[in-house]
C-alpha positions in Angstrom: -11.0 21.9 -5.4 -12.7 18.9 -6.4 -10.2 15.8 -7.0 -9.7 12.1 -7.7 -8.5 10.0 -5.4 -4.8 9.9 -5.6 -4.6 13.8 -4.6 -4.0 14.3 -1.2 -4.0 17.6 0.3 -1.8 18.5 3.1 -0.6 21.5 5.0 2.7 21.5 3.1 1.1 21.2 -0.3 -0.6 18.5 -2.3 0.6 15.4 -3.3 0.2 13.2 -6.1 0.8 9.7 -5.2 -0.3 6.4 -7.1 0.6 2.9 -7.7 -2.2 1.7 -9.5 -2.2 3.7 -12.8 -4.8 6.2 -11.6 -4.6 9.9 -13.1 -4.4 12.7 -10.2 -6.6 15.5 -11.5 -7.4 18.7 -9.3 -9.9 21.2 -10.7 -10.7 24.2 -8.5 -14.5 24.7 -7.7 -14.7 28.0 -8.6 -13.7 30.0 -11.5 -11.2 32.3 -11.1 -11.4 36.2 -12.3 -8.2 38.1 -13.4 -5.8 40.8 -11.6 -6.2 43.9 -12.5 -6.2 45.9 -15.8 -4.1 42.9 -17.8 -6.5 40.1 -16.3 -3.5 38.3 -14.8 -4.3 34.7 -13.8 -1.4 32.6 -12.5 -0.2 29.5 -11.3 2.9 28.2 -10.2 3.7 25.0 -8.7 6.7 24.7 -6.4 8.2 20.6 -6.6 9.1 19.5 -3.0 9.4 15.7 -3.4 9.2 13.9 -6.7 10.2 10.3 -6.7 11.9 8.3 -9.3 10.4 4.3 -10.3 12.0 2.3 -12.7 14.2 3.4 -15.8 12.1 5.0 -18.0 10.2 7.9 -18.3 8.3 9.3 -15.5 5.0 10.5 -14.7 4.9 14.3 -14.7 2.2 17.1 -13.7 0.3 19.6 -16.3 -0.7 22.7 -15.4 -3.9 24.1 -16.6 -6.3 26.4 -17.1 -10.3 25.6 -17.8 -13.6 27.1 -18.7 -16.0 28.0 -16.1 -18.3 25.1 -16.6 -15.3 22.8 -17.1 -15.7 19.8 -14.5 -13.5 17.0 -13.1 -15.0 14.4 -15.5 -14.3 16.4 -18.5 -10.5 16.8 -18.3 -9.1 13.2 -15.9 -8.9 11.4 -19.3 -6.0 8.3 -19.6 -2.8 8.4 -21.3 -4.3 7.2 -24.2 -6.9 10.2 -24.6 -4.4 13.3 -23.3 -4.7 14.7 -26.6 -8.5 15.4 -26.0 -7.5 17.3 -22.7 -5.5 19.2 -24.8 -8.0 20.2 -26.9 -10.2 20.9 -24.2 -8.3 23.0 -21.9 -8.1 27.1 -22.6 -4.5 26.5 -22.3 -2.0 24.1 -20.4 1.6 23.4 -19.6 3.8 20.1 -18.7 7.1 18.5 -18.1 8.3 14.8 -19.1 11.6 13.7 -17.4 13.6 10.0 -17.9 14.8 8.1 -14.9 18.4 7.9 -16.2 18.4 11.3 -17.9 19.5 14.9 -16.5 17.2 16.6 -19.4 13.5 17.6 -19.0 11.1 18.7 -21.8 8.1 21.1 -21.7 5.0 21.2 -24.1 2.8 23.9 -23.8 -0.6 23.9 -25.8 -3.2 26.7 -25.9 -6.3 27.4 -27.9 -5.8 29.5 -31.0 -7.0 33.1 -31.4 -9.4 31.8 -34.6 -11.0 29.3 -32.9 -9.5 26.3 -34.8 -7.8 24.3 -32.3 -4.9 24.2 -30.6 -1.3 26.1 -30.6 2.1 24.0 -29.9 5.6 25.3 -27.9 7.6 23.3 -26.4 11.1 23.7 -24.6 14.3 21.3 -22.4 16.7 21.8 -20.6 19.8 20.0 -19.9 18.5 19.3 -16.1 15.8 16.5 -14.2 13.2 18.6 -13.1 13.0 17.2 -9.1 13.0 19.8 -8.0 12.5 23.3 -9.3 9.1 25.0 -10.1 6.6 25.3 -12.9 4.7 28.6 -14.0 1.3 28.8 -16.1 0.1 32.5 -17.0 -2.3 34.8 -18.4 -2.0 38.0 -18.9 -3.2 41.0 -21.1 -5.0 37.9 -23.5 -1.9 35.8 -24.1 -0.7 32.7 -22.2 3.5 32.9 -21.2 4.9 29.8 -19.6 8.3 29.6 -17.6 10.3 26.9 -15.6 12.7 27.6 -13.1 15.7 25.3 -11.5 16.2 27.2 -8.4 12.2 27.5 -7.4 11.4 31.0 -8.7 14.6 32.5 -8.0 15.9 33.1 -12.2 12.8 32.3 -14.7 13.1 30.7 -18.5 10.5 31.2 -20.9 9.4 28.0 -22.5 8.0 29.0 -26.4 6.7 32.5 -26.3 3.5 34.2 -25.6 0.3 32.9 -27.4 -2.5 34.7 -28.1 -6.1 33.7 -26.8 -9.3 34.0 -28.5 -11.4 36.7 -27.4 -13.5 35.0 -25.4 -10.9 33.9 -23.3 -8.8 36.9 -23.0 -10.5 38.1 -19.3 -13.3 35.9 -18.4 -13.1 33.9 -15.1 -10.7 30.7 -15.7 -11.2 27.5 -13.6 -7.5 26.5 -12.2 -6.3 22.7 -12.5 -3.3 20.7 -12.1 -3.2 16.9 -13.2 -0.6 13.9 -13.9 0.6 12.8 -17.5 1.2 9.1 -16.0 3.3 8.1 -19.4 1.9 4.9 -18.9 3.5 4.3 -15.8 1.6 3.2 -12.7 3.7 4.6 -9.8 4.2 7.9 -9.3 4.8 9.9 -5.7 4.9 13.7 -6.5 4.8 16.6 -3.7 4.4 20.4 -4.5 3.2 23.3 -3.2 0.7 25.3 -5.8 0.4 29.0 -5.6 -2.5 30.9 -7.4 -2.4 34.9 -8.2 -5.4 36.2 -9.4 -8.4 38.8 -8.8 -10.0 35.8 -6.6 -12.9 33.6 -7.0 -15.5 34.6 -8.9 -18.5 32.7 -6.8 -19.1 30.2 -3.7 -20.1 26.5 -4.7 -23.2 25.7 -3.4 -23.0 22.9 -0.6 -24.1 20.4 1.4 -25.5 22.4 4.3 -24.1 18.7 6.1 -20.8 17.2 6.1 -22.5 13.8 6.3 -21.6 11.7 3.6 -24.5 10.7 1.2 -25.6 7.2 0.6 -26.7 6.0 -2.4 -30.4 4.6 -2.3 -29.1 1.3 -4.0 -26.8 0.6 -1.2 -28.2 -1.6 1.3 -28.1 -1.2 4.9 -27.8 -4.5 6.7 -28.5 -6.1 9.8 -25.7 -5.2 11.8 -24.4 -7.6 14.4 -26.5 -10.4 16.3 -25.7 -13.4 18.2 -26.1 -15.6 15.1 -23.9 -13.2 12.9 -20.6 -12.2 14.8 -18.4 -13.8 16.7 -18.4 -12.3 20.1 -16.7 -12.0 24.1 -18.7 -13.1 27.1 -19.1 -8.9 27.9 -21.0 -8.4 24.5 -24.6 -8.4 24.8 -27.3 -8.0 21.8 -30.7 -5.8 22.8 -33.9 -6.1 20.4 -33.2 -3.2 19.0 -30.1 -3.8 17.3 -27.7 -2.6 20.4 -25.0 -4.0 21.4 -23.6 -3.8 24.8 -20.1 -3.6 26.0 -19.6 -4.1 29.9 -17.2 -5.5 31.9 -16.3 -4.5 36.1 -13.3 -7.5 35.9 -11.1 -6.1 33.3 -12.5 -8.6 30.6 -12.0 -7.7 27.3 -15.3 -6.9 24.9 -14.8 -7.6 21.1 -17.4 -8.0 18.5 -16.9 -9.3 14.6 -18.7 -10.6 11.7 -18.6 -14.0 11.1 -17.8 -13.7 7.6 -16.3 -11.3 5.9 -18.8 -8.6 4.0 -18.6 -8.1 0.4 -18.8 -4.3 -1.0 -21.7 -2.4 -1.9 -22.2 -1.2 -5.8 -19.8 -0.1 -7.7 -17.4 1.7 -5.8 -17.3 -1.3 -3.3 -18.6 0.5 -0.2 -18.3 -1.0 3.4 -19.3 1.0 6.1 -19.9 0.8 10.1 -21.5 3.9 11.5 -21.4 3.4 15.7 -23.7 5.6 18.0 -23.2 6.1 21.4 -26.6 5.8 23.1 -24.9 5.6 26.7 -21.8 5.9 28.6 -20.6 5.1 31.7 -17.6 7.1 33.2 -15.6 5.5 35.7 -13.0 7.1 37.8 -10.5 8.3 36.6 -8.3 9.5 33.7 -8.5 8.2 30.4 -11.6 6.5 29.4 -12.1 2.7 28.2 -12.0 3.5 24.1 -14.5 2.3 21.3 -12.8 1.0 18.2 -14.0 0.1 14.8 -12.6 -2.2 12.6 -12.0 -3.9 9.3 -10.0 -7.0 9.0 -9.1 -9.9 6.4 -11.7 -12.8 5.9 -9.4 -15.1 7.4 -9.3 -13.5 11.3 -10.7 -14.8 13.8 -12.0 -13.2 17.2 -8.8 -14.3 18.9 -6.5 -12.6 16.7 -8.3 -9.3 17.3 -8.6 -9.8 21.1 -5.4 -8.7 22.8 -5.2 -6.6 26.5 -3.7 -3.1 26.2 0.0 -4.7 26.2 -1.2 -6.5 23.1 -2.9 -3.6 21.1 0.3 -3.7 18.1 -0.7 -7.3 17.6 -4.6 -6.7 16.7 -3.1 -3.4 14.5 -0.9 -6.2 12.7 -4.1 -8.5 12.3 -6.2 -5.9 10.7 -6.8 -3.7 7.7 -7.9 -0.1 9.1 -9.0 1.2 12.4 -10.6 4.0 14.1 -10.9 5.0 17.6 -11.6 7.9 20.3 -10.2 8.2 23.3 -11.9 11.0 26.1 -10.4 12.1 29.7 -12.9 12.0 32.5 -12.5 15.7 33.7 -11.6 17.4 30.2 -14.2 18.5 28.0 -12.3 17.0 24.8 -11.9 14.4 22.4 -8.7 12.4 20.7 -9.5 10.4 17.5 -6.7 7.9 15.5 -7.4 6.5 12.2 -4.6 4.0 11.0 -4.6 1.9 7.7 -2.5 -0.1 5.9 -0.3 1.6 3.4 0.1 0.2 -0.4 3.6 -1.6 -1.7 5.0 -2.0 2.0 6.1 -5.2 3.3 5.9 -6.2 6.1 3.0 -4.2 5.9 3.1 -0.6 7.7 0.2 1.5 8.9 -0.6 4.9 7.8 -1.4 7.0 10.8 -3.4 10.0 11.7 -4.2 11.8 14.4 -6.8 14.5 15.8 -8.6 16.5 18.6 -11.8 18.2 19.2 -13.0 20.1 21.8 -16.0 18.4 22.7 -16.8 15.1 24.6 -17.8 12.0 22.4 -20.9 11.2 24.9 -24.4 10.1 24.6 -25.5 10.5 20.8 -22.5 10.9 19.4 -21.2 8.7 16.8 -17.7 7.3 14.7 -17.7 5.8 11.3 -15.2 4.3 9.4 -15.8 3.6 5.5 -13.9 1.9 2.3 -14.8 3.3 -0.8 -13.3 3.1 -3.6 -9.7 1.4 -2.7 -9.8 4.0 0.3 -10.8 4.1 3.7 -12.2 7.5 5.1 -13.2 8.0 8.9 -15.8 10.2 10.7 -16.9 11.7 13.8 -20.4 13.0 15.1 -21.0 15.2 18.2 -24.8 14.3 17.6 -24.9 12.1 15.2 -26.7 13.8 12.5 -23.5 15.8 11.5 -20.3 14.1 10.4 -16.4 15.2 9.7 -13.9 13.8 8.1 -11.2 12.9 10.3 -7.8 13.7 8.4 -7.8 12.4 4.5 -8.6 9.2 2.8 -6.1 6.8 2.9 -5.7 4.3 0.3 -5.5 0.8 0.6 -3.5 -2.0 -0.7 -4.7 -3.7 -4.1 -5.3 -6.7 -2.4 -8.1 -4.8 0.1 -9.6 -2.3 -2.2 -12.6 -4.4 -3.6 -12.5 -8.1 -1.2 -14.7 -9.2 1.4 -13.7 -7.7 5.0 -15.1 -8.8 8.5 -16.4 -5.8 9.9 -16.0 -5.2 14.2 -15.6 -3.2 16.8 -13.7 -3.5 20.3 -13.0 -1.7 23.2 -9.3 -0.7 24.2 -9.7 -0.4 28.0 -6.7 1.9 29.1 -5.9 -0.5 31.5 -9.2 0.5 32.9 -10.9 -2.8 34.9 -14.3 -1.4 34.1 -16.6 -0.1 31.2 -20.0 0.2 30.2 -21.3 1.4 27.1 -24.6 1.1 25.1 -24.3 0.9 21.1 -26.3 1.4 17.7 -24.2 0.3 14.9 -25.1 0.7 11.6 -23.3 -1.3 8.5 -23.9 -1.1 4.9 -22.1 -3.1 2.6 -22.5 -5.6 -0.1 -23.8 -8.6 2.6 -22.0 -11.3 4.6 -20.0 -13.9 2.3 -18.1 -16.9 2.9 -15.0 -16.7 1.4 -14.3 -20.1 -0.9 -10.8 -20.9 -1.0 -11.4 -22.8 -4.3 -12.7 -19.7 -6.5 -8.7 -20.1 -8.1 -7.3 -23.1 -7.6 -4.6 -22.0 -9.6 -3.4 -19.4 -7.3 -2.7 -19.7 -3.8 -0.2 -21.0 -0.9 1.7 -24.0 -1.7 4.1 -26.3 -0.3 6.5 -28.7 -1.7 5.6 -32.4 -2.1 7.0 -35.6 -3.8 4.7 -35.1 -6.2 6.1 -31.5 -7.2 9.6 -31.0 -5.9 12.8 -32.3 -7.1 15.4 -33.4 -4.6 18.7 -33.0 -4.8 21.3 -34.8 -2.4 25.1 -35.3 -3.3 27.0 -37.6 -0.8 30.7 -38.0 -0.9 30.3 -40.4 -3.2 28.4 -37.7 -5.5 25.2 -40.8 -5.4 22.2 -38.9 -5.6 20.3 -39.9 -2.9 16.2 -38.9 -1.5 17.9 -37.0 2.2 15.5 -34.4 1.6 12.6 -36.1 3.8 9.3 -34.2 3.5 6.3 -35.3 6.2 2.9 -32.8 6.9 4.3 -29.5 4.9 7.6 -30.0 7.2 10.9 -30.4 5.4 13.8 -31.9 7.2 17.6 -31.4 5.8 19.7 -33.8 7.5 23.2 -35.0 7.4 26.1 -36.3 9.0 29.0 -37.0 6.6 29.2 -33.7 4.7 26.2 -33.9 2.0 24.7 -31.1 0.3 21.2 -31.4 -0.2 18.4 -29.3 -2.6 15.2 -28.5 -2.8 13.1 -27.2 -6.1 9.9 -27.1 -7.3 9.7 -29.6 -10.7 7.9 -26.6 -12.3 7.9 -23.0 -12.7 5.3 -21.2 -10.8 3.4 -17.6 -12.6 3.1 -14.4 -10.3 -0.1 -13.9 -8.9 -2.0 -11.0 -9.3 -1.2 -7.6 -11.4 2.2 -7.2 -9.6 3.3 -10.9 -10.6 4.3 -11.5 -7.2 6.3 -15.0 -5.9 6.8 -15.3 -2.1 8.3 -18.4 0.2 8.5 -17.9 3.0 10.3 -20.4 5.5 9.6 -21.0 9.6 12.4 -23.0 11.1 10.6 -25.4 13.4 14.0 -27.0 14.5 17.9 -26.6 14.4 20.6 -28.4 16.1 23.8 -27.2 16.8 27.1 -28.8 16.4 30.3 -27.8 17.3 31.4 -24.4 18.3 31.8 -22.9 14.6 29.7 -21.6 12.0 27.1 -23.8 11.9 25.2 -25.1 8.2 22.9 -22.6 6.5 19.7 -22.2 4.6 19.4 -20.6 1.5 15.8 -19.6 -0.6 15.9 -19.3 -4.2 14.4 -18.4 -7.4 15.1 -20.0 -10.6 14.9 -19.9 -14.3 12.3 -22.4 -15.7 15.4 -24.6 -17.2 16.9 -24.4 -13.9 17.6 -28.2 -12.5 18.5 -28.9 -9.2 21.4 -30.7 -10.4 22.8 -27.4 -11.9 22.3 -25.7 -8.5 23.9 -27.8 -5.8 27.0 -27.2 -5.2 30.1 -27.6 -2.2 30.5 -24.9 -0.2 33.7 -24.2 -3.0 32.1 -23.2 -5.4 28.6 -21.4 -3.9 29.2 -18.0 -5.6 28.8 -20.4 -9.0 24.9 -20.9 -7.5 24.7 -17.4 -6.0 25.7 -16.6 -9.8 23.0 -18.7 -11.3 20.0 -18.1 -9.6 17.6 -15.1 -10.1 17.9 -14.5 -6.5 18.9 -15.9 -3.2 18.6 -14.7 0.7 20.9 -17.3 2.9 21.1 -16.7 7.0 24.4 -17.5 8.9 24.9 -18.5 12.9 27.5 -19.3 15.0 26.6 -22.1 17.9 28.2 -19.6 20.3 26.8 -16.0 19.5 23.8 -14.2 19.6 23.5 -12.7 16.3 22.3 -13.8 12.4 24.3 -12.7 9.8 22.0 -12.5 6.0 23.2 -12.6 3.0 20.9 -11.5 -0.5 21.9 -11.7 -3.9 19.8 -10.7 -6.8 20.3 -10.4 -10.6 21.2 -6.8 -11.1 18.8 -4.8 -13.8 21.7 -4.2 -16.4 22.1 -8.0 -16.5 26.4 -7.4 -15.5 25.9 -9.7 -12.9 24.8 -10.0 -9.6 23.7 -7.2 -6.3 25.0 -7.9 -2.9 23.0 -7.2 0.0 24.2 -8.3 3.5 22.0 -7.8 7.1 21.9 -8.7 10.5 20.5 -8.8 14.0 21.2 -9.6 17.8 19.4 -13.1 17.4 20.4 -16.8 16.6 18.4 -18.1 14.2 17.2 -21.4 15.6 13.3 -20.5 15.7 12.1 -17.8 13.3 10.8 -16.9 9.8 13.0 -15.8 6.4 11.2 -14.5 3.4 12.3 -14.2 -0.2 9.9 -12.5 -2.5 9.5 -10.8 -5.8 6.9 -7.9 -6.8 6.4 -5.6 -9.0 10.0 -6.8 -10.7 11.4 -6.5 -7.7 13.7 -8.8 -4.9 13.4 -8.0 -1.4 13.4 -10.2 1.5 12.9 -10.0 4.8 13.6 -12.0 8.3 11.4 -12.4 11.2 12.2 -13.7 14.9 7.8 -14.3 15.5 6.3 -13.9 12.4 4.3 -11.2 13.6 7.3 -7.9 12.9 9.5 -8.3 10.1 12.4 -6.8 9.4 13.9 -6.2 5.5 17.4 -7.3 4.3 18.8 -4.6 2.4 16.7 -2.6 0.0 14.4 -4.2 -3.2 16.9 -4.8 -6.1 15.1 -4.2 -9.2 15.2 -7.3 -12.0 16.0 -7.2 -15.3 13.0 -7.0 -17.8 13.1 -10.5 -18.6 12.7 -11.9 -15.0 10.3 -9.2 -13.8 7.0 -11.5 -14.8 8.3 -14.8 -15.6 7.3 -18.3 -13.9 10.4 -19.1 -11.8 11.3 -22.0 -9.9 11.7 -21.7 -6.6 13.4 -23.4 -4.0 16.0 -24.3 -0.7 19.4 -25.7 -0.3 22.1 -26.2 2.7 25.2 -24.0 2.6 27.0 -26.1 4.7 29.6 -23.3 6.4 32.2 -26.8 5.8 30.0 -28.7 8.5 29.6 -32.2 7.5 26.9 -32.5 10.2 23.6 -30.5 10.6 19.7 -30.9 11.1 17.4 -28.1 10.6 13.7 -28.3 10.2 11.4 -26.1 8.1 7.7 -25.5 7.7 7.5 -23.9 3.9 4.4 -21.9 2.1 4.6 -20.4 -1.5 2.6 -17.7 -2.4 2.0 -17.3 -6.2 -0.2 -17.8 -9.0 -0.5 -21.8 -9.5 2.4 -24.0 -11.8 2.7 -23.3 -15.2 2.5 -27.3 -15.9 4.5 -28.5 -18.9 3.0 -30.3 -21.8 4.8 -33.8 -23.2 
């Protein structure tokens, strides 16, 4: 079949997965010729998985048939254009389900027996179609569609049999299935098609080579030099573009781009190809392993330089990898490709593994390769003829068209010596230094005098500055029982399509005093009316602010115990009030990291004990509509647990889109 990109096949089925508003089309190669004397063609598509986003309605998949010169281009068209593939199509069926509904609707279109467009049938049920499956037919010259709730077991027709025009009454059909986003962007659908039918009609004609095809316009630069790349003592550069990896002391080799490399035409490419021209086997076992890399403009050598032991932390610090790993006396390869997955935070990896049965040696090669929002990897017995390892995985929004540092390392298998011989290969855009100042309007920030409103009631109820703020560090201090504030004068936008607001906290210092409870620290978002005079309050009435705020993650210690207790609250959607979300851990949270963010109109926050593995508190809680994009205020404040003594200091950064600055 040929596919766009957010169609992934899989043993199990294919799945249909987006979060960016792309349509999932499938169109089989080859057209399809009937069964026997009624020219039966059929299709039926099995739902396994089908996830639920939001509160409206869904996206949902058509099911259609084609002509035999029909191709992908004709029939992926937009929302806004699905009546064209209507009209296009011989014939077609789909389903439309609501988030909050237990009903499903079908609409079935086919072309008319005079030629003149389109017939219309359509159908529900007093069910969500989850699960179930989905049936498209033709047979004896007229097109019958059914649904079933218990996945084939008891059939419904939906409409009644229409006829086709002659011409499409037994010819070969192409087979399709594609979404109907309903304007949605999200959508995670997994199914299992089944075609019946008298079998394809002819081969495509292929690529004789699995190698993928570079376009003339893309340019192949100069890969890495001394001048170029950032490098380890056991890297060396020969005249002919090589690079050498060797190392008898247990050294570690690394090699990346200075700057980060901007993608190639339209589709963004950036590519590393690496050939093996020698290799050295030592004795014995596993064999030191060649990886390729893409990371963020921002890393640097070190933070992709780690021993064996350290291998997670260089996974955390980059965007995609690819390596192979051989065993000295097996005759036998093991390749893993892991990339980061979309919408997951902290970010997650997508892994995937394979074997061959040959030895990646002299002349053979790996590439790894973004295109398009997704990286795809490759390997080469003799470097002329490459594979696709696994699928295409697709990247976060943020990575699909920016600058990457390109690189490769070796992982040594606790191996003290290696020796290999490399001709890498990269095509991509060219090398760019990333300015930091392209938006100054969007960005990390930090509170200041300049932009922060402090909030400090004494006993006395004077306000008073006790906030003090020195090098980004904030310091909350007290000794007689003050509660003390934090917030941003102004609101701040969202940055980027998903509007997203982060701040996240590291806790430099905190004393303890006493044997109890010990004060807290609470992140917050805000209304744009919000003052920090309407959000401090005693310990008495701190539900009041838990009630006030769009949402707040607080942690809780005890100067004798081990353990953090978290506490979340976030405006529920239905605006009745608020959602509770507690958490924990075996740690007390004098050093460490808490995170409050909103994405995608979504709270979720998270805690960290280095910064480097984060954990999430409770699930995200979705918004209502009218705080899902809106500049918010954003803030800290003390809970003080009935301490009237405490000292805690934090090192803030805000992530957002810039201050929405108010005009007198």
């Amino acid at each position: 079949a040929d596919s766009t990109t957010p169609v992934f096949f899989e043993e199990s089925g294919v799945t249909f997965a987006s979060s960016t508003g792309q349509e999932a089309v499938m169109l089989t190669k080859m057209a399809y010729e009937g069964e026997g004397e009624s020219s039966m063609i059929d299709l039926t598509v099995h739902y396994r998985v089908r996830e639920i986003f939001g509160t409206s309605y869904q996206a949902g998949i058509a099911l259609f048939f084609a002509r035999e010169d029909a191709e992908i281009d004709h029939i992926s068209m937009s929302d806004n254009n699905y009546g064209s593939f209507e009209q296009v199509v011989v014939a077609t069926v789909r389903d439309k389900i609501h988030a909050t509904i237990d009903h499903t609707w079908f609409y079935k279109h086919a072309t008319l027996p005079e030629g003149t467009g389109t017939g219309y049938q359509s159908g529900g049920d007093s069910y969500r179609m989850v699960s179930g499956a989905l049936r498209l037919q033709r047979t004896g010259g007229y097109i019958s569609t059914y649904y079933s709730k218990n996945d084939g077991a008891l059939w419904k027709e939906i409409g009644t049999p229409m006829e086709l025009p002659e011409e499409f009454k037994r010819i070969p059909l192409k087979i399709g299935i594609r979404t109907k986003r309903e304007y949605t962007s999200s959508y995670y659908i997994h199914f299992t098609p089944v075609i019946t039918s008298g079998g394809a009609v002819s081969l495509p004609t292929e690529n004789p080579s699995s190698q993928p095809t570079f376009s003339p316009t893309l340019p192949l630069m100069p890969s890495f030099n001394s001048e170029s790349a950032s490098f380890t003592p056991t890297a060396s550069f020969g005249s002919g573009g090589e690079v050498d990896f060797e190392s008898s002391t247990g050294q570690e080799a690394t090699i990346i781009t200075k700057d980060a490399h901007s993608g190639a035409g339209n589709d963004n490419v950036i590519d590393i190809t690496v050939q093996l021209l020698s290799r050295e086997l030592v004795p014995s076992g596993y064999q030191p392993n060649l990886v390729l890399f893409f990371a963020p403009g921002d890393v640097t050598i070190d933070d992709v330089t780690t021993n064996d032991n350290g291998f997670a932390f260089f996974e955390s610090m980059v965007i995609s990898w690819f390596k192979e790993k051989i065993y000295d006396a097996m005759e036998h390869t093991w390749f893993s490709f892991n990339t980061r997955i979309p919408n997951t935070e902290p970010p997650e990896l997508g892994s995937q593994q394979k074997s061959t049965s040959w030895k990646l040696m002299d002349g053979g090669s790996l590439r790894l390769r973004r295109e398009n929002g997704y990286v795809s990897a490759f390997h080469s017995e003799d470097g002329v003829t490459f594979t696709q390892m696994g699928d295409s995985m697709e990247l976060p929004d943020a990575f699909k068209t920016a600058p990457l540092k390109i690189g490769m390392r070796i992982k040594r298998e606790w191996k003290s010596a290696y020796n290999m011989s490399l001709l890498p290969t990269i095509v991509s855009g060219g090398p760019t230094t990333v300015d930091s100042d392209e938006n100054p309007e969007s960005g990390v920030y930090g509170f200041e005098a300049t932009n922060a409103d402090i909030y400090n009631v004494a006993l006395s109820s004077d306000p008073t500055n006790g906030v003090q703020i020195e090098n980004g560090h904030l310091l909350f201090s007290s000794s007689y029982g003050q509660e003390e504030t934090i917030m941003t004068k102004n609101a701040h936008n969202g940055e980027g399509d998903s509007a997203t607001i982060d701040i996240t906290v590291e806790y430099i210092s905190r004393t303890m005093f006493g044997t109890a409870y010990e004060a807290a620290l609470a992140l917050f978002f805000a209304t744009a009316d919000s003052t920090a005079l309407d959000l401090t309050t005693n310990d008495n009435n701190y539900s009041q602010f838990e009630s006030n705020v769009v949402a707040t993650v607080r942690d809780k210690i005890h100067a004798t115990m081990d353990h953090v207790w978290f506490s979340k609250h976030t405006q529920s959607a239905d605006g009745t009030g608020t959602v509770y979300e507690p958490g924990s851990d075996n740690y007390k949270m004098v050093s460490g990291f808490l995170r409050l963010r909103r994405q995608d109109g979504f709270i979720s926050a998270f805690h960290s004990m280095n910064g480097e593995l984060w954990k999430e508190i409770g699930a995200p809680v979705e918004l209502p509509e009218d705080l899902k994009r809106i500049p918010l205020k954003i803030g800290m404040r003390i809970k003080r647990e009935y301490k009237a003594s405490y000292h805690i200091e934090v090192r803030p950064s805000i992530t957002c889109g810039g201050e929405v600055h108010e005009h007198h």
